[in-house]
C-alpha positions in Angstrom: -31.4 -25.7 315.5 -27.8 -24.4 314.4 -25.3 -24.6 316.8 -23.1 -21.5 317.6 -20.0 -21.3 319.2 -19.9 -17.5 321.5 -16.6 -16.9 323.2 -16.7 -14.5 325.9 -20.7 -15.1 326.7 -20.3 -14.4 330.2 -19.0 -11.0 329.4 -21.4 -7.8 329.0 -21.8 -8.0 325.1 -21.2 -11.7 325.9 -24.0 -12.0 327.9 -27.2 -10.2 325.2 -25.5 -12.1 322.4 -26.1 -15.1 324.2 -29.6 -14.1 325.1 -30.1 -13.0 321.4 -29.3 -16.0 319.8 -31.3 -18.2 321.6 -34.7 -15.9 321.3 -34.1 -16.3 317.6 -33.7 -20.4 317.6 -29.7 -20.9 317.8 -28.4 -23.8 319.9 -25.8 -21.3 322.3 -22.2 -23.4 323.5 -20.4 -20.3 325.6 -16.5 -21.0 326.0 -15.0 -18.8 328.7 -13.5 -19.0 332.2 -16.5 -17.6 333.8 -19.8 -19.1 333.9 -22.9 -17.2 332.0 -25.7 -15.9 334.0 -27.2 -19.1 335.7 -30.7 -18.8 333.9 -28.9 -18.9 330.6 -30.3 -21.7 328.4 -26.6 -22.0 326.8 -24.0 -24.7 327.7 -21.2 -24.0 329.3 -17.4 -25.2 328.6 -14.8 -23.5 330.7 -11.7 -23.2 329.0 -8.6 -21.5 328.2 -8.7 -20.0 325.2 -4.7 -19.5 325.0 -4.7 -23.5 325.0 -5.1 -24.3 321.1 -5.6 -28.0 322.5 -8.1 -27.1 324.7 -10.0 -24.8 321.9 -9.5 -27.6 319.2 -10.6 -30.5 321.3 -14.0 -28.5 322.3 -14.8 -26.7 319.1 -15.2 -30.6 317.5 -17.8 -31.5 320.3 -17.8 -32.8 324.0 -19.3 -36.1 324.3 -22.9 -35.9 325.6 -22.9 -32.2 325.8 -22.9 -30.9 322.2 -21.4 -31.8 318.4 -19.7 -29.5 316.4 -20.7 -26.3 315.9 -22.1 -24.5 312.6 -21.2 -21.1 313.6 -18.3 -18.8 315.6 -19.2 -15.8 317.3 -16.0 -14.8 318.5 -16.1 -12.1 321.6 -13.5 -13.2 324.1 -10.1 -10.8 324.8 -9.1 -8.3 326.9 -11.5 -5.9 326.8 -9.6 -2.6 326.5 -6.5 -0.7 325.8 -5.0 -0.3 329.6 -5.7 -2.9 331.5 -2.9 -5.0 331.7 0.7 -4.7 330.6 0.8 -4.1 326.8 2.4 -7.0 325.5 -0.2 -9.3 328.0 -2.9 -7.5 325.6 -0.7 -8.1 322.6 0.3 -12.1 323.1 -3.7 -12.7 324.9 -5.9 -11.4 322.4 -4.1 -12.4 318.7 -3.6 -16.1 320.5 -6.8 -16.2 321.5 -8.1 -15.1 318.2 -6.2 -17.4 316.4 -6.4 -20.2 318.0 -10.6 -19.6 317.8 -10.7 -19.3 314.6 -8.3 -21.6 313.6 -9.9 -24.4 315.5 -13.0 -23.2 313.8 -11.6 -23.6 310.4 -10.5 -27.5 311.5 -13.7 -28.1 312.7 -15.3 -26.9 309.1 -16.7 -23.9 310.4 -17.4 -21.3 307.7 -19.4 -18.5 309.5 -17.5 -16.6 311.7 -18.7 -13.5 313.0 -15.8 -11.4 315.3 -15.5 -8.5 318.2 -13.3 -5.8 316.0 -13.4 -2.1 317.8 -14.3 1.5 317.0 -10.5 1.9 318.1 -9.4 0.7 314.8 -10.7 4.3 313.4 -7.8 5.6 314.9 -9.4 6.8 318.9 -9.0 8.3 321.0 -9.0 10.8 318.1 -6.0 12.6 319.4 -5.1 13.1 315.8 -8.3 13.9 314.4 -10.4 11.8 312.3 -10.0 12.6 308.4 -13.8 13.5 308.3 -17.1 12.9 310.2 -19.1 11.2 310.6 -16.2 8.6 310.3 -16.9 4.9 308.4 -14.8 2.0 307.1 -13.8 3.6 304.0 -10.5 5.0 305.4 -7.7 2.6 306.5 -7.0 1.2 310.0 -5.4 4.0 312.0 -4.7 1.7 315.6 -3.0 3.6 318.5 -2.4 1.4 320.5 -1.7 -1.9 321.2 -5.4 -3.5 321.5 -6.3 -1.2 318.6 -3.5 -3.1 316.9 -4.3 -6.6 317.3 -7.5 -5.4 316.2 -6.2 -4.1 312.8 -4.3 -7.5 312.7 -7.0 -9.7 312.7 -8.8 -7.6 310.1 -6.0 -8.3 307.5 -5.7 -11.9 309.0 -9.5 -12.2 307.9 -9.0 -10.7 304.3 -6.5 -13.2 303.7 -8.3 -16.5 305.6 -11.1 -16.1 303.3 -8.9 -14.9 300.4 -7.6 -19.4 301.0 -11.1 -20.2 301.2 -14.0 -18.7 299.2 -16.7 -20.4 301.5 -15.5 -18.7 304.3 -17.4 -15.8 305.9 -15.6 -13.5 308.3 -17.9 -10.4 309.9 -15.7 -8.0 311.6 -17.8 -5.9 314.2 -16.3 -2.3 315.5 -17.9 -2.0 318.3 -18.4 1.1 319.9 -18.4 1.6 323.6 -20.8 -1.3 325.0 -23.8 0.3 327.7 -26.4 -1.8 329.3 -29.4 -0.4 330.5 -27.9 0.6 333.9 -25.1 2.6 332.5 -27.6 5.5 331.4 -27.8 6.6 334.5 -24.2 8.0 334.1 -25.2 9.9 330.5 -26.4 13.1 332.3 -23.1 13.8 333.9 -21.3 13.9 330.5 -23.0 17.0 329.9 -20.3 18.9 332.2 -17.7 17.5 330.2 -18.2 16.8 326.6 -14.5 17.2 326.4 -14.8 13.8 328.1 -16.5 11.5 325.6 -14.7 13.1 322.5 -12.5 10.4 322.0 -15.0 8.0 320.1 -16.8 11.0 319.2 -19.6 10.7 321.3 -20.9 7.2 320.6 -22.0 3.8 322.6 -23.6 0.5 321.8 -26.5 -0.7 323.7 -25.5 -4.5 324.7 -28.8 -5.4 323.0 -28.1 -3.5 319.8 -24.9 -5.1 319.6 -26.5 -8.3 320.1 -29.0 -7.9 317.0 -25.8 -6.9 314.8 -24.0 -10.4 315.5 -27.1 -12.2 314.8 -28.2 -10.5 311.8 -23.9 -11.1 310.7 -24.7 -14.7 311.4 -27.6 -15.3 309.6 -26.5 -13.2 306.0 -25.2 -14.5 302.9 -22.4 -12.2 302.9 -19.0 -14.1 301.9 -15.5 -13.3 302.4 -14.7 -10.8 304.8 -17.1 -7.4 305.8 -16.5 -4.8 308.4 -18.9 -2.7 309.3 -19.2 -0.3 312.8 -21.8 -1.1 315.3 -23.1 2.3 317.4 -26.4 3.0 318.9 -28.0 5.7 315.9 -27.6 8.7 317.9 -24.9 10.0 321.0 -24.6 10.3 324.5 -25.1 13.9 324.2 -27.8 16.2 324.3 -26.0 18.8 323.4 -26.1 19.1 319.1 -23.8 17.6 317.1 -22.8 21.1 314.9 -21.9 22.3 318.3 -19.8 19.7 319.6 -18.0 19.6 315.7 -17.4 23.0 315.8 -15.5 22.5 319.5 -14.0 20.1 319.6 -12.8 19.5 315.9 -13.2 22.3 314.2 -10.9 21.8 311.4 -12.3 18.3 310.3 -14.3 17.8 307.0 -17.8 17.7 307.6 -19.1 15.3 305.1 -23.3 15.2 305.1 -25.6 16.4 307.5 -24.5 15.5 310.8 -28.1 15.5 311.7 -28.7 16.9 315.8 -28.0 14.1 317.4 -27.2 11.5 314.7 -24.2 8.6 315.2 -21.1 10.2 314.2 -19.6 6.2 314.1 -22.0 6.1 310.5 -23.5 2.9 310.6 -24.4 3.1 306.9 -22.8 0.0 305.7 -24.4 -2.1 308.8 -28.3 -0.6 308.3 -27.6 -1.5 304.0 -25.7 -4.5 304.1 -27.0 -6.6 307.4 -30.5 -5.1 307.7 -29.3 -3.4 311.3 -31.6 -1.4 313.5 -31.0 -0.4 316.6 -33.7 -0.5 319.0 -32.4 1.0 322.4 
Protein backbone atom coordinates (compact mmCIF):
# COMPACT_ATOMS: atom_id res chain seq x y z
CA UNK A 1 0.00 0.00 0.00
CA UNK A 2 1.16 3.67 -0.24
CA UNK A 3 1.86 5.37 2.75
CA UNK A 4 0.25 8.82 3.52
CA UNK A 5 1.23 11.24 5.91
CA UNK A 6 -2.48 13.18 7.27
CA UNK A 7 -1.81 16.05 9.65
CA UNK A 8 -4.65 17.02 11.77
CA UNK A 9 -6.52 13.36 11.46
CA UNK A 10 -7.99 13.66 14.72
CA UNK A 11 -9.73 16.70 13.66
CA UNK A 12 -13.36 16.65 12.00
CA UNK A 13 -12.15 16.70 8.23
CA UNK A 14 -9.21 14.95 9.93
CA UNK A 15 -11.02 12.33 11.06
CA UNK A 16 -13.23 11.03 7.22
CA UNK A 17 -9.96 11.71 5.44
CA UNK A 18 -8.51 9.27 7.62
CA UNK A 19 -11.34 6.88 7.20
CA UNK A 20 -11.32 7.61 3.38
CA UNK A 21 -7.93 6.70 2.72
CA UNK A 22 -7.82 3.61 4.31
CA UNK A 23 -11.35 2.22 2.60
CA UNK A 24 -9.52 2.95 -0.63
CA UNK A 25 -6.08 0.94 0.27
CA UNK A 26 -3.66 3.85 1.71
CA UNK A 27 -1.37 2.87 4.63
CA UNK A 28 -2.74 6.18 7.10
CA UNK A 29 0.33 7.74 9.65
CA UNK A 30 -1.86 10.76 11.54
CA UNK A 31 0.57 13.43 13.20
CA UNK A 32 -1.22 15.53 15.67
CA UNK A 33 -1.46 16.26 19.44
CA UNK A 34 -4.58 14.43 19.86
CA UNK A 35 -5.17 10.90 19.22
CA UNK A 36 -7.70 9.76 16.28
CA UNK A 37 -10.87 7.92 17.07
CA UNK A 38 -9.62 4.65 18.88
CA UNK A 39 -11.03 2.22 16.13
CA UNK A 40 -8.99 4.04 13.52
CA UNK A 41 -6.77 1.55 11.69
CA UNK A 42 -4.14 4.60 11.22
CA UNK A 43 -0.93 4.96 13.39
CA UNK A 44 -0.54 7.50 15.53
CA UNK A 45 2.57 9.94 16.14
CA UNK A 46 1.96 12.75 18.59
CA UNK A 47 3.82 15.68 17.76
CA UNK A 48 4.32 19.24 17.57
CA UNK A 49 4.10 20.42 14.38
CA UNK A 50 5.85 23.90 15.24
CA UNK A 51 8.95 21.60 16.04
CA UNK A 52 10.69 21.27 12.39
CA UNK A 53 12.93 18.61 14.36
CA UNK A 54 10.20 16.81 15.54
CA UNK A 55 8.29 17.01 11.95
CA UNK A 56 11.61 16.10 10.10
CA UNK A 57 12.73 13.28 12.26
CA UNK A 58 8.98 11.59 11.92
CA UNK A 59 8.26 12.33 8.26
CA UNK A 60 11.66 9.98 7.46
CA UNK A 61 10.07 6.98 9.46
CA UNK A 62 9.89 5.81 13.21
CA UNK A 63 11.62 2.65 13.74
CA UNK A 64 9.21 -0.31 13.94
CA UNK A 65 6.21 1.80 13.39
CA UNK A 66 6.38 2.95 9.73
CA UNK A 67 9.07 4.13 6.81
CA UNK A 68 8.78 7.13 4.91
CA UNK A 69 5.92 8.16 3.53
CA UNK A 70 4.79 8.48 -0.34
CA UNK A 71 2.20 11.04 0.20
CA UNK A 72 1.27 14.42 2.48
CA UNK A 73 -2.17 15.24 3.23
CA UNK A 74 -1.64 18.27 5.05
CA UNK A 75 -4.84 19.38 7.33
CA UNK A 76 -3.39 20.59 10.66
CA UNK A 77 -3.83 24.67 11.84
CA UNK A 78 -5.97 26.55 13.60
CA UNK A 79 -9.08 26.05 12.34
CA UNK A 80 -10.59 29.48 11.91
CA UNK A 81 -10.27 33.18 11.74
CA UNK A 82 -11.07 34.19 15.69
CA UNK A 83 -9.96 31.84 17.83
CA UNK A 84 -6.94 32.91 19.15
CA UNK A 85 -4.97 36.14 19.08
CA UNK A 86 -4.09 37.00 15.47
CA UNK A 87 -0.55 36.77 15.23
CA UNK A 88 -0.95 33.08 17.27
CA UNK A 89 -2.94 32.18 13.98
CA UNK A 90 -0.41 34.06 11.90
CA UNK A 91 3.14 32.45 13.37
CA UNK A 92 0.94 28.68 14.14
CA UNK A 93 -0.42 27.93 10.89
CA UNK A 94 2.54 29.27 8.14
CA UNK A 95 5.15 27.33 10.72
CA UNK A 96 3.24 24.56 10.75
CA UNK A 97 2.77 24.54 7.07
CA UNK A 98 6.22 24.98 6.32
CA UNK A 99 7.74 22.98 8.37
CA UNK A 100 5.21 20.00 6.84
CA UNK A 101 5.90 20.48 3.80
CA UNK A 102 9.34 21.21 3.92
CA UNK A 103 10.09 18.01 5.79
CA UNK A 104 8.05 16.44 3.07
CA UNK A 105 10.20 17.79 0.43
CA UNK A 106 13.53 16.32 2.49
CA UNK A 107 11.98 13.16 2.86
CA UNK A 108 11.36 13.01 -1.18
CA UNK A 109 7.83 13.45 -1.00
CA UNK A 110 6.21 14.73 -4.24
CA UNK A 111 2.41 14.56 -3.64
CA UNK A 112 1.15 16.87 -1.40
CA UNK A 113 -2.31 17.51 -1.13
CA UNK A 114 -3.18 20.78 1.42
CA UNK A 115 -6.32 22.40 3.63
CA UNK A 116 -6.58 25.97 1.70
CA UNK A 117 -10.14 27.82 2.57
CA UNK A 118 -13.17 29.25 0.86
CA UNK A 119 -11.88 32.41 2.90
CA UNK A 120 -9.36 33.02 0.36
CA UNK A 121 -12.37 34.18 -2.06
CA UNK A 122 -12.45 37.08 -0.04
CA UNK A 123 -15.48 36.02 3.05
CA UNK A 124 -17.15 36.99 4.76
CA UNK A 125 -18.18 38.76 1.62
CA UNK A 126 -18.46 42.09 3.27
CA UNK A 127 -17.27 43.50 0.10
CA UNK A 128 -19.13 41.59 -2.36
CA UNK A 129 -17.91 38.90 -4.47
CA UNK A 130 -17.02 40.20 -8.17
CA UNK A 131 -19.65 37.67 -9.56
CA UNK A 132 -21.52 34.38 -8.57
CA UNK A 133 -21.28 31.74 -8.42
CA UNK A 134 -17.65 32.57 -7.39
CA UNK A 135 -14.44 30.16 -8.56
CA UNK A 136 -10.73 30.35 -8.66
CA UNK A 137 -10.43 32.40 -11.63
CA UNK A 138 -10.29 35.74 -9.68
CA UNK A 139 -7.34 36.52 -7.30
CA UNK A 140 -6.95 35.83 -3.60
CA UNK A 141 -8.97 38.51 -1.75
CA UNK A 142 -7.96 37.33 2.21
CA UNK A 143 -9.53 39.43 5.06
CA UNK A 144 -8.13 38.41 7.60
CA UNK A 145 -5.36 36.92 9.08
CA UNK A 146 -6.10 33.02 8.65
CA UNK A 147 -7.46 33.97 5.19
CA UNK A 148 -3.96 35.34 4.70
CA UNK A 149 -1.74 32.63 5.56
CA UNK A 150 -3.98 30.85 3.36
CA UNK A 151 -3.24 33.10 0.32
CA UNK A 152 0.47 32.68 1.39
CA UNK A 153 0.85 29.20 1.14
CA UNK A 154 -0.94 29.28 -2.21
CA UNK A 155 1.91 31.39 -3.73
CA UNK A 156 4.45 29.45 -1.51
CA UNK A 157 3.06 26.34 -3.56
CA UNK A 158 3.30 28.02 -7.14
CA UNK A 159 6.78 28.72 -6.49
CA UNK A 160 7.84 25.13 -4.58
CA UNK A 161 6.80 23.39 -7.62
CA UNK A 162 7.94 26.14 -9.97
CA UNK A 163 11.98 24.60 -8.06
CA UNK A 164 10.74 21.26 -8.78
CA UNK A 165 8.73 20.02 -11.77
CA UNK A 166 7.91 16.62 -9.99
CA UNK A 167 6.29 18.19 -7.43
CA UNK A 168 2.49 18.13 -6.96
CA UNK A 169 0.83 20.64 -4.68
CA UNK A 170 -3.32 20.39 -4.48
CA UNK A 171 -4.62 23.30 -2.73
CA UNK A 172 -8.22 22.46 -1.25
CA UNK A 173 -10.78 25.65 -0.36
CA UNK A 174 -12.73 24.11 1.77
CA UNK A 175 -16.00 25.34 2.52
CA UNK A 176 -17.50 25.20 5.95
CA UNK A 177 -16.95 21.44 7.12
CA UNK A 178 -20.65 19.61 8.45
CA UNK A 179 -20.80 16.12 9.65
CA UNK A 180 -23.85 14.28 9.65
CA UNK A 181 -25.04 15.68 13.10
CA UNK A 182 -24.66 19.24 12.16
CA UNK A 183 -27.87 19.01 9.82
CA UNK A 184 -29.87 19.14 12.50
CA UNK A 185 -29.04 22.92 12.85
CA UNK A 186 -29.86 23.60 8.76
CA UNK A 187 -33.60 24.33 9.57
CA UNK A 188 -32.91 27.20 11.80
CA UNK A 189 -31.00 29.11 9.14
CA UNK A 190 -34.14 29.55 7.48
CA UNK A 191 -35.02 32.50 10.05
CA UNK A 192 -31.91 34.15 9.18
CA UNK A 193 -30.48 33.77 5.74
CA UNK A 194 -28.84 36.98 6.53
CA UNK A 195 -26.77 34.59 8.79
CA UNK A 196 -25.04 32.19 6.37
CA UNK A 197 -24.34 34.96 3.62
CA UNK A 198 -20.94 35.22 4.29
CA UNK A 199 -19.76 32.07 2.29
CA UNK A 200 -22.76 32.42 0.39
CA UNK A 201 -24.63 29.72 1.61
CA UNK A 202 -22.32 26.77 1.28
CA UNK A 203 -20.80 23.65 3.47
CA UNK A 204 -18.78 20.54 2.97
CA UNK A 205 -19.93 17.34 4.19
CA UNK A 206 -16.72 15.75 6.14
CA UNK A 207 -17.15 12.88 3.76
CA UNK A 208 -17.34 14.87 0.55
CA UNK A 209 -14.32 16.60 1.60
CA UNK A 210 -12.74 13.35 2.29
CA UNK A 211 -13.36 11.92 -1.37
CA UNK A 212 -11.78 15.40 -2.80
CA UNK A 213 -8.35 14.74 -0.92
CA UNK A 214 -8.28 11.33 -2.05
CA UNK A 215 -9.22 11.75 -5.57
CA UNK A 216 -6.14 14.96 -5.23
CA UNK A 217 -3.89 12.21 -4.10
CA UNK A 218 -4.38 9.68 -6.48
CA UNK A 219 -4.36 12.27 -9.97
CA UNK A 220 -1.62 12.94 -12.24
CA UNK A 221 -1.99 16.48 -11.90
CA UNK A 222 1.57 18.25 -11.53
CA UNK A 223 2.63 21.50 -10.20
CA UNK A 224 0.24 23.36 -8.26
CA UNK A 225 -3.99 23.17 -8.64
CA UNK A 226 -6.56 24.90 -6.53
CA UNK A 227 -9.76 24.07 -6.77
CA UNK A 228 -12.99 24.78 -4.14
CA UNK A 229 -14.49 21.91 -2.27
CA UNK A 230 -18.55 22.53 -1.45
CA UNK A 231 -21.23 20.11 -1.03
CA UNK A 232 -23.30 20.74 -4.89
CA UNK A 233 -26.08 22.57 -3.43
CA UNK A 234 -26.71 25.11 0.00
CA UNK A 235 -27.88 25.08 3.25
CA UNK A 236 -30.93 26.78 2.15
CA UNK A 237 -34.18 25.89 1.01
CA UNK A 238 -35.08 29.01 0.15
CA UNK A 239 -34.02 29.58 -3.94
CA UNK A 240 -30.92 30.85 -4.87
CA UNK A 241 -32.48 33.91 -7.41
CA UNK A 242 -34.05 34.89 -4.18
CA UNK A 243 -31.33 34.97 -1.88
CA UNK A 244 -29.06 36.79 -4.97
CA UNK A 245 -31.44 39.29 -5.36
CA UNK A 246 -31.31 40.04 -1.23
CA UNK A 247 -28.65 39.91 -0.22
CA UNK A 248 -26.38 40.95 -3.25
CA UNK A 249 -28.24 42.47 -5.55
CA UNK A 250 -25.70 44.40 -7.46
CA UNK A 251 -23.32 41.37 -8.13
CA UNK A 252 -22.93 39.80 -11.70
CA UNK A 253 -24.80 36.88 -12.16
CA UNK A 254 -22.80 34.77 -14.35
CA UNK A 255 -24.89 31.33 -15.57
CA UNK A 256 -27.83 29.91 -14.17
CA UNK A 257 -27.57 29.80 -10.61
CA UNK A 258 -29.77 26.78 -10.72
CA UNK A 259 -32.44 26.63 -7.37
CA UNK A 260 -30.38 25.41 -5.10
CA UNK A 261 -27.09 24.90 -6.92
CA UNK A 262 -23.38 25.54 -4.96
CA UNK A 263 -22.70 29.12 -5.43
CA UNK A 264 -18.77 28.02 -4.24
CA UNK A 265 -18.72 26.46 -8.24
CA UNK A 266 -17.05 23.39 -8.03
CA UNK A 267 -16.49 23.21 -11.74
CA UNK A 268 -12.78 22.90 -11.85
CA UNK A 269 -12.95 20.05 -8.99
CA UNK A 270 -15.94 17.82 -10.83
CA UNK A 271 -13.50 18.32 -14.51
CA UNK A 272 -10.20 18.16 -13.31
CA UNK A 273 -10.27 15.50 -10.11
CA UNK A 274 -13.35 13.53 -11.11
CA UNK A 275 -15.29 14.95 -7.72
CA UNK A 276 -18.78 14.02 -6.78
CA UNK A 277 -20.23 14.73 -3.88
CA UNK A 278 -22.33 12.15 -2.34
CA UNK A 279 -23.89 13.63 0.95
Amino acid sequence: MARVVVTGGAGKLGRACVDELIRHGWDVVVFDRVPPPSASEAVFIPIDLTDYGQVLDAMLGVEERYARPDALVHLAAIAAPGRVPDHLTFINNISCTWNVVSAARRAGVTNIVWASSETVLGLPFDTPPPYIPVDEEYPPRPESTYSLVKTLEETMAVQLCRWNPELKMIGLRFSNVMEPDDYARFPSFEDDPGSRKWNLWGYIDARDGAQAVRLALESDLTGTEIFIIANADTVMSRPNAALVAEFYPDVEVRGDLGEHDTLLSIEKAKRLLGYRPAY
